[in-house]
C-alpha positions in Angstrom: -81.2 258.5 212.8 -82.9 261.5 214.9 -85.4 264.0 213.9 -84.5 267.4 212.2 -84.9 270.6 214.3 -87.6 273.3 213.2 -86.5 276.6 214.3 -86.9 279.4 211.7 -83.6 278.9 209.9 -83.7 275.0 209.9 -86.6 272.2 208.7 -87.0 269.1 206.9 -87.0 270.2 203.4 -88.3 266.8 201.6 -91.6 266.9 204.1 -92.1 270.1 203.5 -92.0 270.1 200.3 -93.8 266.4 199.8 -97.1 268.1 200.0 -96.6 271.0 197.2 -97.9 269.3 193.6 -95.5 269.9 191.1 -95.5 272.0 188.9 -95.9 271.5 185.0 -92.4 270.9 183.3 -91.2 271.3 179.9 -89.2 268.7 177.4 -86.3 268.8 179.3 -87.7 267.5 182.4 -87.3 270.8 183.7 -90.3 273.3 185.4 -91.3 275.9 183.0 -89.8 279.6 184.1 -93.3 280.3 183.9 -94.5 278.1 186.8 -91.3 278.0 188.9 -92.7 278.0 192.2 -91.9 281.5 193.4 -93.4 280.6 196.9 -90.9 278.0 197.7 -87.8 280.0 197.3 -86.8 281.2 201.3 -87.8 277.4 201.8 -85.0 275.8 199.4 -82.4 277.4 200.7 -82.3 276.9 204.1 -79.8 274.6 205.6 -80.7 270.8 206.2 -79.6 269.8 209.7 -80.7 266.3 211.8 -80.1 265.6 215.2 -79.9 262.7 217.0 -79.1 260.8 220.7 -76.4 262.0 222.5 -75.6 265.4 221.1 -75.2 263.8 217.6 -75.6 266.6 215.0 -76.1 265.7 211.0 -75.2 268.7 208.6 -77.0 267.3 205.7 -76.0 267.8 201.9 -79.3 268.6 199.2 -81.1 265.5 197.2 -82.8 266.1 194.0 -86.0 265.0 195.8 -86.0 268.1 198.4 -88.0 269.9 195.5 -88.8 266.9 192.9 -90.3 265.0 195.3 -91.8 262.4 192.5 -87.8 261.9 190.8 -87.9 258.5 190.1 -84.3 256.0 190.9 -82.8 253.1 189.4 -80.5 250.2 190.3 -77.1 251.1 190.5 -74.9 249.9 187.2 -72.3 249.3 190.0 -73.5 246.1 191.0 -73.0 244.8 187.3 -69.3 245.8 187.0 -66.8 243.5 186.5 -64.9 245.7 188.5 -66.4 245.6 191.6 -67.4 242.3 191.8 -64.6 241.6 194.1 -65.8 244.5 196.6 -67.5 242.9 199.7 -70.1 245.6 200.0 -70.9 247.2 196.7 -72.4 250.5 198.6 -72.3 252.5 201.1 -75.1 252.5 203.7 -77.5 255.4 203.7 -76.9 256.4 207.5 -73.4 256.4 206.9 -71.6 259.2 208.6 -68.4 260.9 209.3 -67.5 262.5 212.5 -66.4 266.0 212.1 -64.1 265.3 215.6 -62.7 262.2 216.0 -60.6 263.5 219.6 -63.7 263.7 222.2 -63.8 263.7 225.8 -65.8 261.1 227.9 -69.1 262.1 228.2 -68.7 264.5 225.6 -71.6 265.2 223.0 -71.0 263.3 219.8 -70.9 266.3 217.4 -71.0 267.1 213.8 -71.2 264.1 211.3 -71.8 264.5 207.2 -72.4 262.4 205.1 -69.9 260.2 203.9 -69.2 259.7 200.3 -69.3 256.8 198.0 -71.6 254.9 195.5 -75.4 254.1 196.5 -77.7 251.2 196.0 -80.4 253.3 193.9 -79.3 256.6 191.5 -81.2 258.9 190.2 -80.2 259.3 186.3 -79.9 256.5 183.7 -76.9 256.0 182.2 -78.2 257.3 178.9 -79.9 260.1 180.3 -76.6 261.9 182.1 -75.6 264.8 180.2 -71.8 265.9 182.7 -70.2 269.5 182.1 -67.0 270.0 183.6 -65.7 272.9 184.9 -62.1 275.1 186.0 -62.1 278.1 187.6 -59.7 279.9 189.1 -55.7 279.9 189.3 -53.9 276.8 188.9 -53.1 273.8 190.5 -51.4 270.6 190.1 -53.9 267.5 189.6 -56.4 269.7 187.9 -56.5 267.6 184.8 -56.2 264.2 186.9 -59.5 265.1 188.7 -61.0 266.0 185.2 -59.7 262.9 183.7 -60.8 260.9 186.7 -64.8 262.2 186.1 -64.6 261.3 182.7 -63.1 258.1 183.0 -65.7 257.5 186.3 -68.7 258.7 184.9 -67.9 256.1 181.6 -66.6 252.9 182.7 -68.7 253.0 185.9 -71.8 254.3 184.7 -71.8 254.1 180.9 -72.0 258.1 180.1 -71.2 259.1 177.0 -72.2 262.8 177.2 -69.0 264.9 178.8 -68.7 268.5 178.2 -65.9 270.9 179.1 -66.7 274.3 179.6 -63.8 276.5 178.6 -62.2 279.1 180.1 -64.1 279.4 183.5 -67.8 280.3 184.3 -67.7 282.8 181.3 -67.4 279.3 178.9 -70.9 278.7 180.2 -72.1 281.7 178.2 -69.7 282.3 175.8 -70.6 278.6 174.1 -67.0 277.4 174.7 -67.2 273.8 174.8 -65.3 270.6 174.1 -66.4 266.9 173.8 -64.4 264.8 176.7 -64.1 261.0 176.2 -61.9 258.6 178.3 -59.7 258.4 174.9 -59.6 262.3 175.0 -58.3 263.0 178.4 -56.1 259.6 178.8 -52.5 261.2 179.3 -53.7 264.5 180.5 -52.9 263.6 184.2 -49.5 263.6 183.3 -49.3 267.6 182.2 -49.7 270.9 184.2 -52.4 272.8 184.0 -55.6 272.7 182.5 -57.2 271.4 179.5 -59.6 273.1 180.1 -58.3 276.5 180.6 -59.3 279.0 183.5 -60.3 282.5 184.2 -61.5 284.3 187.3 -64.1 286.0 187.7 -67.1 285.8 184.9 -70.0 284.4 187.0 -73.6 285.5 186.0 -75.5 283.0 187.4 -78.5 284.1 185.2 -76.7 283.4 182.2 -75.0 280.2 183.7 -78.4 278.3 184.5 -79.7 279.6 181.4 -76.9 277.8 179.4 -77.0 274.8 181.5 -81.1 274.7 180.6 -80.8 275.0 177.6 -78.0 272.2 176.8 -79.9 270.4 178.6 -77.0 269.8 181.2 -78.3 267.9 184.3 -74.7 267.1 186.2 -72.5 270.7 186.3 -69.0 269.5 188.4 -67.0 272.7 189.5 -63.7 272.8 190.4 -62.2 275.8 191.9 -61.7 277.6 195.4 -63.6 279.2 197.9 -64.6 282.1 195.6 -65.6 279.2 192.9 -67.8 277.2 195.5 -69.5 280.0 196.8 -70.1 280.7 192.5 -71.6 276.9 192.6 -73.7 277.0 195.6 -75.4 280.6 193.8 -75.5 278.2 190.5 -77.1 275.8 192.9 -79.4 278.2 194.4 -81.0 279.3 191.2 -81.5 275.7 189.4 -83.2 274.2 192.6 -85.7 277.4 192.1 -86.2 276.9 188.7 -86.8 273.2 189.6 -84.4 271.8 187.6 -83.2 267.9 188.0 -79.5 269.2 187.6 -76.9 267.7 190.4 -74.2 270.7 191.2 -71.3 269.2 192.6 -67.8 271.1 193.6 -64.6 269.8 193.8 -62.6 271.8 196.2 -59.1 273.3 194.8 -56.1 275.4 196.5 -53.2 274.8 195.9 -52.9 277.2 199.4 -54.6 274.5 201.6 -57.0 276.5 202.9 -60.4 275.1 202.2 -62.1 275.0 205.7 -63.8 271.1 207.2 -61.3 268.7 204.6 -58.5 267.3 205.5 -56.1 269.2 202.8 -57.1 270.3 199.2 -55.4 268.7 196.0 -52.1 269.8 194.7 -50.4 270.7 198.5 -48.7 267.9 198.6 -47.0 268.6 194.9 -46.4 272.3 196.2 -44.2 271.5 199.4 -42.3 268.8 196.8 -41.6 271.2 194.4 -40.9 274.0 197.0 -38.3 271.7 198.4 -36.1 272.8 195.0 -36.4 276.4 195.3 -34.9 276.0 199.2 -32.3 273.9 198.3 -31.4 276.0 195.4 -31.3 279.2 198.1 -29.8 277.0 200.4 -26.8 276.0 197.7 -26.5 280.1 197.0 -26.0 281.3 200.1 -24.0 278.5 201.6 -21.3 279.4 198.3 -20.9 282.9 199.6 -19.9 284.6 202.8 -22.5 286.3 204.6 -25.0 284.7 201.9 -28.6 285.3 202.2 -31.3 283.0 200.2 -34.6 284.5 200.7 -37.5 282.4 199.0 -41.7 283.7 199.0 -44.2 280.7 198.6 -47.7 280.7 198.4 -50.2 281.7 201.0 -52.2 284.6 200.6 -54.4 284.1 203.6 -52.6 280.4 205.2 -48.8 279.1 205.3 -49.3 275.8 205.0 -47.2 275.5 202.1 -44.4 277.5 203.7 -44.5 275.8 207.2 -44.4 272.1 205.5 -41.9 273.2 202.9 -40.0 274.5 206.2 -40.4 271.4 208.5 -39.7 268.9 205.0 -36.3 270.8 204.3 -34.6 271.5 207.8 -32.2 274.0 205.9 -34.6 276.6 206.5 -33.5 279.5 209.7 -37.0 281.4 209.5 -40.5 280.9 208.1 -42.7 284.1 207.9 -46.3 283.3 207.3 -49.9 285.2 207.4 -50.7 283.9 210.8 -47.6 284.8 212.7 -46.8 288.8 212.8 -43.6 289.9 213.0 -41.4 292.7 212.8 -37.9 294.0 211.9 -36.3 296.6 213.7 -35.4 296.4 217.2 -34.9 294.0 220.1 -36.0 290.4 219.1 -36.6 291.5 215.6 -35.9 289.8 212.2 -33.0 291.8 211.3 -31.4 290.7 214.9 -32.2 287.4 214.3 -30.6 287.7 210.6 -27.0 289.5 212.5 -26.8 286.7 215.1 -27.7 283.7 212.2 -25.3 285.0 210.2 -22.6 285.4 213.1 -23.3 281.5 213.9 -23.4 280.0 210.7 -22.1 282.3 207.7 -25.4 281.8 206.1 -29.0 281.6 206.3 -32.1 280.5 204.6 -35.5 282.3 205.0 -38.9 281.7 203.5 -41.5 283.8 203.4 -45.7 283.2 202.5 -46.6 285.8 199.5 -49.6 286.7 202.3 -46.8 287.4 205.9 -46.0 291.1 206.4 -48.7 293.1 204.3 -49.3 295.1 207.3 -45.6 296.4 207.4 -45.7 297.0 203.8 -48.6 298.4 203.1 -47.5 301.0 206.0 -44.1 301.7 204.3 -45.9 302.4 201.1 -49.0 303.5 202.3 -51.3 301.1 199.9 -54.6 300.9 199.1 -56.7 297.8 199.1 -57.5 296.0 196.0 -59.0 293.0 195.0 -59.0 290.7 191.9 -61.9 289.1 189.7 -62.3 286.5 192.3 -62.4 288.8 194.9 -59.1 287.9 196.5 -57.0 290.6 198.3 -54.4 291.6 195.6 -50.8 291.1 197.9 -47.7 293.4 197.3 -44.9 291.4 196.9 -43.3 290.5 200.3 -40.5 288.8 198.9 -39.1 291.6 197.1 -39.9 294.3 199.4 -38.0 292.4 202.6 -35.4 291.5 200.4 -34.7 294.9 200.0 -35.2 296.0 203.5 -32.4 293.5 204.5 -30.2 294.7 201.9 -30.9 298.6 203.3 -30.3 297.5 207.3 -27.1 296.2 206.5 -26.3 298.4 204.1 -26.8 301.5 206.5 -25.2 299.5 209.1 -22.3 299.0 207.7 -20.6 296.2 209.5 -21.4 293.6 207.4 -21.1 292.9 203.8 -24.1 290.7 202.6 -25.0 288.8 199.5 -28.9 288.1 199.3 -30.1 286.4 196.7 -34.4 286.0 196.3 -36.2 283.1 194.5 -40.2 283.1 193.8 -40.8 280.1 192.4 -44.7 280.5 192.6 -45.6 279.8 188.9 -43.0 277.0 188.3 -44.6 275.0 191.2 -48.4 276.1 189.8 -47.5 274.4 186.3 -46.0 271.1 187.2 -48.4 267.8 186.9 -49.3 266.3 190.3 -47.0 263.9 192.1 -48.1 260.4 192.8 -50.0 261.2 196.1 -52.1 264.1 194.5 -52.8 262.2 191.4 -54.4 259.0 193.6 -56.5 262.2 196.0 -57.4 263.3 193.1 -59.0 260.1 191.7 -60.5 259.9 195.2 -62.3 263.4 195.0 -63.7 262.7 191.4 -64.9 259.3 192.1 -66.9 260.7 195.8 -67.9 263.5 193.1 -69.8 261.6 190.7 -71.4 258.7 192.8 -73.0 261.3 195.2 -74.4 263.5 191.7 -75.3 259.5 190.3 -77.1 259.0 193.7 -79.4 262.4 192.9 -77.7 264.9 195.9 -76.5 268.2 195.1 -75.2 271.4 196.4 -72.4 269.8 197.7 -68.5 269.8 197.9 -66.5 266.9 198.2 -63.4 266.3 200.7 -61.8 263.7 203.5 -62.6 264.7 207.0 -60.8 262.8 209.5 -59.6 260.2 206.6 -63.5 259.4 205.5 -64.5 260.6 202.3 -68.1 262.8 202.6 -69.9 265.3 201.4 -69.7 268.7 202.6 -73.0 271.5 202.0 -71.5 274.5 200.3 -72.0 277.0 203.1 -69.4 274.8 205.3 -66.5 275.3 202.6 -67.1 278.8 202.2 -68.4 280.6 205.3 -64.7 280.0 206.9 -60.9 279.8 206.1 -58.7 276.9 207.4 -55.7 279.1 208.6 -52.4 277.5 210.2 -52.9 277.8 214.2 -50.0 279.7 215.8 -50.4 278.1 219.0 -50.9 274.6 217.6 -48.1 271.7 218.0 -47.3 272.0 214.3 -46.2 275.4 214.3 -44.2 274.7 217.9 -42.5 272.3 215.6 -41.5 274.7 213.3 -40.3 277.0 215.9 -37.9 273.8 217.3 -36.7 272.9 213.9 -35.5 276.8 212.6 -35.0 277.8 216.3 -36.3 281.4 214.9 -37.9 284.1 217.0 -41.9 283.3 217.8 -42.1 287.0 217.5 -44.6 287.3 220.2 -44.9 289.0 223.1 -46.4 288.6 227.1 -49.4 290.0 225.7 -50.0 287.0 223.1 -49.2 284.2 224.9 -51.6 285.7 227.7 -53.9 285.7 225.4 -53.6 282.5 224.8 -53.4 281.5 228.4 -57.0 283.0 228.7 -58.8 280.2 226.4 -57.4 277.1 228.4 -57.4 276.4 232.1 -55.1 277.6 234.2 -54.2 273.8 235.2 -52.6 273.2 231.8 -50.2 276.3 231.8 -47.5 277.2 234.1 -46.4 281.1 235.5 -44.5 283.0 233.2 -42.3 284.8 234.9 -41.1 287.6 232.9 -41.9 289.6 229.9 -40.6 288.4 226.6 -40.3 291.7 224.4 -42.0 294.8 225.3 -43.8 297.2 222.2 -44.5 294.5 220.1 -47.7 293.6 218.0 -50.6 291.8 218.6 -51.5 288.4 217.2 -54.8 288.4 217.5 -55.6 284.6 216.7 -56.1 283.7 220.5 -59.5 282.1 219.4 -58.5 280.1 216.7 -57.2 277.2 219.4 -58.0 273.4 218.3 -60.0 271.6 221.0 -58.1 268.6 221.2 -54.6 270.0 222.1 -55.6 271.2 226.0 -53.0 268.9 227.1 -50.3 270.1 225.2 -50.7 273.7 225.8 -48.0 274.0 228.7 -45.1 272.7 226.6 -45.9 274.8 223.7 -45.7 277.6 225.9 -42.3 277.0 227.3 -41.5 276.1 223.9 -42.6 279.7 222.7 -40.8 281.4 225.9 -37.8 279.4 225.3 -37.5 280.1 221.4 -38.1 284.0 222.1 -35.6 284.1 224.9 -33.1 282.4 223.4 -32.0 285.0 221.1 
């Protein structure tokens, strides 16, 4: 496959550990806190990388025998299932990977690859020796109980484990001794409610106390679902049971319902959020289509990313503007919202607009001169967009005077957090469990789970959590969005410039004249995906024209 590199930050972390004797352990199987080898710990947490020919780069997840170099394997119960005795190939091959970019130029390096997911020839735990906790952190998400049904269910008729635990209530269950028994009779129907049956919290993580519980229940598979803020809580969890030495596989299933988790394709539960957003803009679209001058004005969620407002956008087509995170805009003046809202209204009677909970907290945190705030997770706490624009339009036409509006505002976030995932969500989310719990079977660790490029692999923490996957304003998708709502782009000379600076000047035509002058900066120039070059000079006449226009 290649050879790993060796500068300071990155080495081969099973030969340099083969060497080290190991130390004594106690009953468990685990090393003693008394002889953990304090020596070792800057080695076991640096970053496994492996390159090979042709630019090929291999960001590898942790095994159990990185620091239990003597951890013996077994057969895989795989090949004795009824089930799979129809599968052509039982296994997936140990230099199987998956290519981070699939769109690559000729002569191009190969680039990133991880490890792709699925069952292996040899595991690392006996059947009868797995003792699997389960965990939900975090707000809600449809599919949450599929993917906890789909472990339980995985980890028994595939594997023959009978030990399941649920931790209650978050990583504070861990501690606080909440636990429940999960069997596959136990968690049959749950995929077909909302929520968790687990129940969630944020916030709560003392990794002391966590590792301490999971020692002493004699836990050796811990699966966390949960968001950034709850993988970067797992790869700490991960951190401190590799130094203690403990054979325990950490494994995180990625969750938000916001789409935002950076490398996968898209996190569990989206797809069920742009469904059920669909009846909150059809319901705004029904109220102010029955009123003259009628307004529906309707805040999704996306704190940091509008994913969930630009596909609810581009799925309805009854939608006249889409405010997300990504995109600044403004209100007053030439080319503003509140011209755009005048001349919408003048065409068609009505309009529809939605808005991500995350757009605009510049403009409002100006107009009420906020202070920042964060919750137990650590995410920014938002001031409520949909409420404050609502009553900024209802002011500007109120002061106006010329025209009478009605407005009415829906914020359906919690209805669409509740409901069970739909049928695509519920088979991802069978997906994600079963890549979960071969890849703990098969002894590796400190790992997320997610489809990049359509291949199932495994992802090390630092990849999920180090970045945000944000909707890119000068992508094709969004100059989709912009064709379907005809809105405002709401950006100026100065922006597109700035995007005109990352890409050749053989891909983008003159422009010849300033859109609006005084208006704010983007700022996301650098967030451009490689593979559109060739599609930059129509997405810039698309901007131009859509700004123009009105």
């Amino acid at each position: 496959m290649g050879s790993i590199s060796n500068p300071p930050s990155i080495f081969d972390l099973r030969s340099s550990l083969s060497s080290v004797s190991a130390p004594a352990k106690n009953g468990n199987g685990a090393i003693s806190r008394s002889d953990r080898p304090m020596a070792l710990d800057l080695k076991l947490n640096q970053r496994k990388i492996v390159h090979g020919d042709a630019g090929y780069v291999l960001e590898d997840v942790p095994h159990l025998t990185d620091y239990i170099p003597d951890a013996p394997n077994y057969p895989n119960p795989l090949q004795d299932n009824p089930a799979y005795s129809v599968v052509k190939q039982y296994f997936v091959n140990t230099d199987d990977t998956v290519a981070q970019k699939i769109v690559v130029h000729k002569g191009s390096p190969r680039g990133t690859h991880f490890r792709r997911a699925g069952p292996r020839q040899k595991v690392y735990f006996e059947s009868d020796e797995v003792h699997a906790c389960i965990v939900t952190c975090g707000g809600l998400c449809p599919g949450l109980n599929t993917v906890i049904r789909e472990i339980v269910c995985g980890l028994a008729h595939m594997y023959g484990v009978t030990k399941i635990l649920g931790i209650e209530g978050g990583y504070r269950g861990f501690y606080a001794r909440n636990t429940i028994s999960l069997t596959p009779k136990s968690v049959n129907d749950i995929h077909k409610r909302g929520g968790t049956i687990l129940s969630t919290s944020r916030g709560g993580h003392d990794t002391s106390k966590i590792v301490d519980s999971i020692q002493d229940r004699g836990i050796n598979q811990v699966y966390i679902i949960g968001g950034d803020g709850t993988q970067k809580g797992a790869s700490v969890i991960f951190e401190e049971i590799q130094r203690r030495g403990l054979k325990v596989a950490v494994v995180g299933i990625p969750k938000t319902i916001d789409n935002d988790i950076a490398v996968i394709d898209k996190s569990f539960g989206f797809d069920t959020a742009v469904e059920e957003a669909q009846r909150a803009i059809n319901a705004a679209h029904v109220e102010a289509g029955s009123v003259e001058n009628g307004i529906g004005v309707v805040k999704l969620m996306g704190r940091y990313s509008g994913f969930i407002a630009m596909y609810a956008t581009l799925a309805s087509r009854d939608v006249d503007c889409c405010l997300i995170p990504e995109s600044p805009f403004y209100l007053e003046g030439k080319g503003g919202l509140f011209e755009f809202i005048e001349k919408r209204l003048k065409e068609n009677g009505h309009m529809v607009l939605v808005v991500a909970e995350g757009a605009g907290q510049e403009l409002i945190a100006e107009s009420m001169r906020s202070m920042n705030h964060e919750d137990a997770s650590g995410n920014k706490l938002l001031l409520d967009v949909g409420l404050w624009l609502s009553q900024k339009i209802k002011d500007h036409f109120s002061c106006k005077g010329k025209m009478t509006i009605n407005l009415k505002y829906i914020d359906p976030t919690y209805m669409i957090r509740a409901v069970p995932a739909n049928a695509s969500d519920n088979v991802y989310s069978t997906l994600l469990a079963h890549s979960a719990l071969h890849g703990a079977m098969a002894g590796y660790t400190g790992f997320t789970v997610g489809p990049v490029n359509g291949r199932h692999a495994y992802i090390p923490f630092y990849r999920v959590t180090e970045a945000r996957n944000n909707v890119v304003i000068t992508d094709r998708m969004w100059a989709r969005l912009l064709s379907s709502t005809n809105q405002p782009s709401f950006l100026t000379l100065k922006d597109i410039e700035s995007v005109r600076n990352v890409y050749s000047p053989k891909y983008l035509p003159p422009i010849k004249e300033p859109i609006y002058n005084g208006l704010p900066n983007s700022g996301s120039a650098e967030e451009h995906h490689d593979d559109q070059v060739a599609d930059e000079s129509s997405l810039v006449n698309q901007i131009s024209g859509a700004t123009t226009k009105h």
